[in-house]
C-alpha positions in Angstrom: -17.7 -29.3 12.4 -19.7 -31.1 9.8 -18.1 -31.2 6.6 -20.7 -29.1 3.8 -21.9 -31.2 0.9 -20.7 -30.0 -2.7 -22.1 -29.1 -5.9 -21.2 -31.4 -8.3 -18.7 -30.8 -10.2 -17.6 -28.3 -8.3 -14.6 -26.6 -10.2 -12.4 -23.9 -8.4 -9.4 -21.9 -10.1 -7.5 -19.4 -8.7 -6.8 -15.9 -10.9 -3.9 -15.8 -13.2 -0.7 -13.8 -12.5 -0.1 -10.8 -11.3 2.9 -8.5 -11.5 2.8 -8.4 -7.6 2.9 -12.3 -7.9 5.7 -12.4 -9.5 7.7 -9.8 -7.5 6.8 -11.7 -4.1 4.2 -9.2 -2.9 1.5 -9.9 -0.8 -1.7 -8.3 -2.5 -5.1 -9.6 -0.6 -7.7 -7.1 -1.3 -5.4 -4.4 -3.0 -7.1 -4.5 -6.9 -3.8 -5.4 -9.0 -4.7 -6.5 -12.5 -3.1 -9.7 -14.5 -0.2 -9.4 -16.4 0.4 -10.9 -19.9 1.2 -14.0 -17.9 -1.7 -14.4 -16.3 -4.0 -13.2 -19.1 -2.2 -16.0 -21.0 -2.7 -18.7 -18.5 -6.6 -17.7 -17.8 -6.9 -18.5 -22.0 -5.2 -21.5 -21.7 -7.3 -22.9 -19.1 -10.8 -22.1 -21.2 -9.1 -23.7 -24.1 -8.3 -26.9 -21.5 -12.2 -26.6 -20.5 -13.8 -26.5 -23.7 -14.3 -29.8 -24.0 -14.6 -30.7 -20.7 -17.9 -29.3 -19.6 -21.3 -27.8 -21.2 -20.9 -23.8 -19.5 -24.2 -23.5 -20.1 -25.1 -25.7 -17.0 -23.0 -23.5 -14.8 -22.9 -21.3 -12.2 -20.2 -18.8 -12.8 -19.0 -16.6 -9.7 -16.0 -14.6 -8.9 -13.8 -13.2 -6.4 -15.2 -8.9 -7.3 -11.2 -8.2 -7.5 -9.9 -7.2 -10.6 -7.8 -10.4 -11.4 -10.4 -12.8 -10.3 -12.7 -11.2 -12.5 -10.3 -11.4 -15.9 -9.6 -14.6 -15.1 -13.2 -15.5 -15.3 -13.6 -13.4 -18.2 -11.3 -14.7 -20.7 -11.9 -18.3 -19.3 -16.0 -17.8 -20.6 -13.9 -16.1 -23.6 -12.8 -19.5 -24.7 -15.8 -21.5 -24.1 -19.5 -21.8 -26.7 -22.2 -20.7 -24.7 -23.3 -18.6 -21.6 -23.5 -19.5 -18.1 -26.7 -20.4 -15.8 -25.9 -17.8 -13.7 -22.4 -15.5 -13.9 -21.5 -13.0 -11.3 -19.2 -11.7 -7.8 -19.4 -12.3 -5.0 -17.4 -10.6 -1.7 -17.1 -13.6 0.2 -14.5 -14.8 -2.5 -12.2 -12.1 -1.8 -8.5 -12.6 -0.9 -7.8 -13.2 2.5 -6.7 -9.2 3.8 -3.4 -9.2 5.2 -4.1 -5.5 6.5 -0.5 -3.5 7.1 1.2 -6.5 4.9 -0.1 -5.9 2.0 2.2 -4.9 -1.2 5.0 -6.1 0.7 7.1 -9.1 0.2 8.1 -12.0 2.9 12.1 -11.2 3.2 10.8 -6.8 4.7 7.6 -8.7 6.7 10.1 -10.9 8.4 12.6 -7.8 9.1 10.0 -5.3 10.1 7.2 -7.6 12.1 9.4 -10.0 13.5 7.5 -11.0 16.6 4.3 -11.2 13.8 6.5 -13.7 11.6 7.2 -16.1 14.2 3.6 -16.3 15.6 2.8 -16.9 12.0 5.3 -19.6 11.3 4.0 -21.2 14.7 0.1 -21.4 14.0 -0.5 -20.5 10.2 -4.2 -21.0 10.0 -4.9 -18.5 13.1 -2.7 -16.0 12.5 -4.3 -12.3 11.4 -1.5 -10.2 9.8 -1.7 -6.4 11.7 -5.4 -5.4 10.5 -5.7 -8.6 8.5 -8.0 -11.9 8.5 -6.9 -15.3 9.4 -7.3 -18.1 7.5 -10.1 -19.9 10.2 -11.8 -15.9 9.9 -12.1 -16.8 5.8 -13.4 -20.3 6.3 -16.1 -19.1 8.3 -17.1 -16.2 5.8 -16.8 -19.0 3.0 -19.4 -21.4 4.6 -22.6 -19.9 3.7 -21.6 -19.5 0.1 -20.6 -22.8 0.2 -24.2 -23.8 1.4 -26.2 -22.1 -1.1 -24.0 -23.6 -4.1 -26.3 -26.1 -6.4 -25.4 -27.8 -9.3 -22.2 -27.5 -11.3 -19.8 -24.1 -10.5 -17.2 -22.9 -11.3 -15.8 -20.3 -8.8 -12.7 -17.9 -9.0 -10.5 -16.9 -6.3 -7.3 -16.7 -5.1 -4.9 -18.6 -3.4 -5.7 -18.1 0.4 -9.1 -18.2 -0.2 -8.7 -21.7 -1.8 -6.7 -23.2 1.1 -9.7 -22.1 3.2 -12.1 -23.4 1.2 -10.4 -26.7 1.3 -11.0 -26.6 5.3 -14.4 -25.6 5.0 -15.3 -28.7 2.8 -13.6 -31.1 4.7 -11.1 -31.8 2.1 -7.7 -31.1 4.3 -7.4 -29.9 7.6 -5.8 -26.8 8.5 -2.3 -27.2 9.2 -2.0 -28.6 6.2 -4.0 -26.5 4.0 -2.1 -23.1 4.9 0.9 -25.3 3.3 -0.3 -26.1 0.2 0.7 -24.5 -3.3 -2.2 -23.2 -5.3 -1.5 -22.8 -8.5 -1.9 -20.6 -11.5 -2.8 -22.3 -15.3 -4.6 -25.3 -13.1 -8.2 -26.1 -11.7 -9.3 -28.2 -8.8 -12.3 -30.4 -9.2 -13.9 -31.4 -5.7 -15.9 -33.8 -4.9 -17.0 -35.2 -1.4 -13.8 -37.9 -2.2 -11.4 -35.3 -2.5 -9.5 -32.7 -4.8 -7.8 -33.3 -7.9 -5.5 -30.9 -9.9 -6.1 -30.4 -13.7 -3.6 -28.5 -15.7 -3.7 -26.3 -18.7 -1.2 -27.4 -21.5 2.3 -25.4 -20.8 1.6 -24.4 -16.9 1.9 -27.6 -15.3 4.8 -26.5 -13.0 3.6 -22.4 -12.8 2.8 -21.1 -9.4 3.5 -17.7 -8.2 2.2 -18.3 -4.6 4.0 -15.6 -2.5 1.8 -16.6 0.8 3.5 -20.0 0.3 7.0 -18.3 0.3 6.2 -16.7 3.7 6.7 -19.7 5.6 10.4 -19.6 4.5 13.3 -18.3 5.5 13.3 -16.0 2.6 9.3 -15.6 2.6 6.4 -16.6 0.7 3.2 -14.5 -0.5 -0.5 -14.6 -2.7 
């Protein structure tokens, strides 16, 4: 499928932490807020930005789920002027993991153990019980994608982000469900690739519990 063209820049973040991050818990679309943590990193990434980029020739959207939404919040908190345009949008919503949701990867690998193995076999197709799949998010992302112009800045979450590299062409899928999206960081895209940017004191954060599924011991987002 042909690659989409990108706004340009095209920054994406995902949210900051959340207490179900940091326990190992998958959330997708249950509404958990940030925690002091991730309040914290969401600041220090506006701080990063303020120098970086003129908001006021931005589009502004975000995931409609609570964290996504605080994130963007205190990030516009940090930064002199407004937006182009600032709003939600559904199709950045989590990837749903359906009957997995709120629980953590060592009790979805003891009580879905047939479901963990598919999973571990073909990542990017695999709907948890009630869920979506990483290809389903991709194709919901697409049209958004299209209608982006000039510079954004989006806010998501961690699932979504691995699809949205797909959908742009920027790493196939495989390899996308792998990768570690992190927290107190942006990506910029561009139609040469992805590059991380990280906020002073978060370089190393990522509370990525999806990635932890893939373990032995689990991994969630």
């Amino acid at each position: 499928m042909k690659p989409l063209s990108l706004p340009s820049p095209l920054l994406v973040i995902r949210h900051g932490e959340t207490d179900w991050n940091a326990s190992g818990r998958l959330q997708g679309r249950q509404d958990i807020p940030l925690n002091a943590r991730g309040r914290a990193q969401a600041q220090a990434v506006g701080c990063a930005l303020r120098d970086r980029l003129d908001v006021t020739t931005f589009a502004c959207l975000s995931s409609p789920l609570a964290r996504a939404s605080e994130t963007l919040a205190l990030i516009l908190a940090q930064l002199p002027g407004t937006p182009r345009t600032l709003g939600t949008d559904d199709r950045l919503m989590e990837k749903a993991f359906g009957e997995w949701e709120g629980l953590d990867g060592p009790t979805i690998a003891a009580r879905y153990p047939r479901e963990h193995a598919e999973r571990a076999r073909e990542p990017y197709g695999f709907r948890a019980p009630g869920g979506e799949s990483y290809a389903d998010v991709t194709e919901r992302l697409r049209p958004l994608l299209a209608s982006l112009a000039g510079p954004t800045l989006l806010v998501a979450h961690g699932g979504l982000i691995r699809s949205l590299l797909v959908a742009t062409g920027l790493a196939v899928p495989r390899e996308a469900t792998q990768l570690v999206i992190h927290q107190g960081r942006w990506l910029e895209l561009d139609a040469r690739g992805y590059r991380w940017y990280s906020a002073a004191g978060w370089a190393e954060e990522a509370a990525d519990p999806e990635v932890r599924l893939s373990s032995a011991a689990g991994r969630t987002d």
